[in-house]
C-alpha positions as CSV (number, residue, x, y, z in Angstrom):
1,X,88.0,78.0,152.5
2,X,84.4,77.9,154.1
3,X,81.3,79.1,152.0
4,X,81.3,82.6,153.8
5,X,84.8,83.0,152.3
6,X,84.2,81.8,148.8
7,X,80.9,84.6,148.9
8,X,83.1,87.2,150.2
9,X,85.9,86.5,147.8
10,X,83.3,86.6,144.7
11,X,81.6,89.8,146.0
12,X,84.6,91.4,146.2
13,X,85.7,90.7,142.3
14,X,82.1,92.8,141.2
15,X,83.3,95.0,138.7
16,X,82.2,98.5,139.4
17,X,78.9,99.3,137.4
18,X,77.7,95.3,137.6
19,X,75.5,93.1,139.4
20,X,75.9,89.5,140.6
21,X,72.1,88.2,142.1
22,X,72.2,85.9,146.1
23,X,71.4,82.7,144.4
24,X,74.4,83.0,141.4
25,X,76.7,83.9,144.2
26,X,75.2,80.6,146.4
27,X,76.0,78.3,143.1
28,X,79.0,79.4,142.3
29,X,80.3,78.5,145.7
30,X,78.4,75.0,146.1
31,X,75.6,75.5,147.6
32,X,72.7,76.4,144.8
33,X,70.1,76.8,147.6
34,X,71.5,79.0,149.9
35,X,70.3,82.6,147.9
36,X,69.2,83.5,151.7
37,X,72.1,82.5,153.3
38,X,74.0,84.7,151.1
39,X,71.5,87.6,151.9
40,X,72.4,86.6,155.5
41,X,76.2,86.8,155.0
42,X,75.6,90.4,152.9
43,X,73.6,91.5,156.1
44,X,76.4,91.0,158.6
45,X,79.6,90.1,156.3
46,X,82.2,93.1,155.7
47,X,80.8,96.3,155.2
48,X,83.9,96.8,153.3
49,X,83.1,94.9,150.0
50,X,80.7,96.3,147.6
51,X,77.4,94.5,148.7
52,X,75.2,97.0,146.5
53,X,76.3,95.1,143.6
54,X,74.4,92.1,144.7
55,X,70.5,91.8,143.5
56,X,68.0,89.3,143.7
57,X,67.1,87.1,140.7
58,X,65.0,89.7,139.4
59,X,67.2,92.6,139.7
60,X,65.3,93.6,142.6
61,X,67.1,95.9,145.4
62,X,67.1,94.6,148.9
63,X,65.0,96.2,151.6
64,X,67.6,94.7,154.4
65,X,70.6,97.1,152.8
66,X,71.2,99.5,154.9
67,X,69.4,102.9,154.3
68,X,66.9,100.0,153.0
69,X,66.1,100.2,148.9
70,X,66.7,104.0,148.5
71,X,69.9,103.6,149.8
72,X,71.2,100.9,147.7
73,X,69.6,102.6,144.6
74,X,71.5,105.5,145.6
75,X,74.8,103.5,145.5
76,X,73.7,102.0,142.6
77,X,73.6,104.9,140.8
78,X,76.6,106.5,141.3
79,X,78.3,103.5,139.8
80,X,76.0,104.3,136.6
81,X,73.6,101.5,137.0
82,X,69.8,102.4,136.2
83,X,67.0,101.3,138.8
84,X,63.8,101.8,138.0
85,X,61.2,103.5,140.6
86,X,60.1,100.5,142.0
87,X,63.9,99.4,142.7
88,X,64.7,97.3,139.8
89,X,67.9,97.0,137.7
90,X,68.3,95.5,134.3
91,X,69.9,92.1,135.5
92,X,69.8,90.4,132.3
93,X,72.0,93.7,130.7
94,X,74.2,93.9,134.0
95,X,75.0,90.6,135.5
96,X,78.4,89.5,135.8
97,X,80.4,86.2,135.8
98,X,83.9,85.9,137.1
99,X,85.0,83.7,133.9
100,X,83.5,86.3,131.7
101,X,80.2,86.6,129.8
């Protein structure tokens, strides 16, 4: 399975109501560098799996998402998840690992 696969496949285990950040997704496939490559694959990859879950190491929203940061707020927050004004989630309380915290 390629490393567009193994993003996809992750992305699409993101419980509802938590957050996985580009560069955690990157390492867990292989490739611990590659936080903009996984932006990349978010940017055109499915539109089906639940890209609004995924954050930067900061918590920070992404201006790319469609709608740009409103928009992924807005998604964000029907889930439950609190972002601040300036388009920040609580990573530390929120992130998520496939073989549990």
């Amino acid at each position: 399975m390629g490393f567009k696969q193994r993003i996809e496949v992750l992305v699409a285990q993101i419980p509802v109501g938590r957050l996985m950040t580009y560069g955690q997704l990157a390492t867990l496939c292989g490739q611990p560098r590659s936080a903009r490559v996984v932006g990349g694959i978010a940017h055109f990859g499915d539109p089906n799996l639940p890209w609004h879950r995924v954050v930067n190491i900061k918590g920070g929203l992404a201006s790319g998402y469609p709608g740009g940061r409103r928009s992924h707020k807005s998604h964000l927050e029907l889930e439950g998840i609190k972002v601040s004004d300036d388009f920040y989630a609580d990573i530390d309380k929120l992130i998520w690992w496939p073989d549990g915290e």
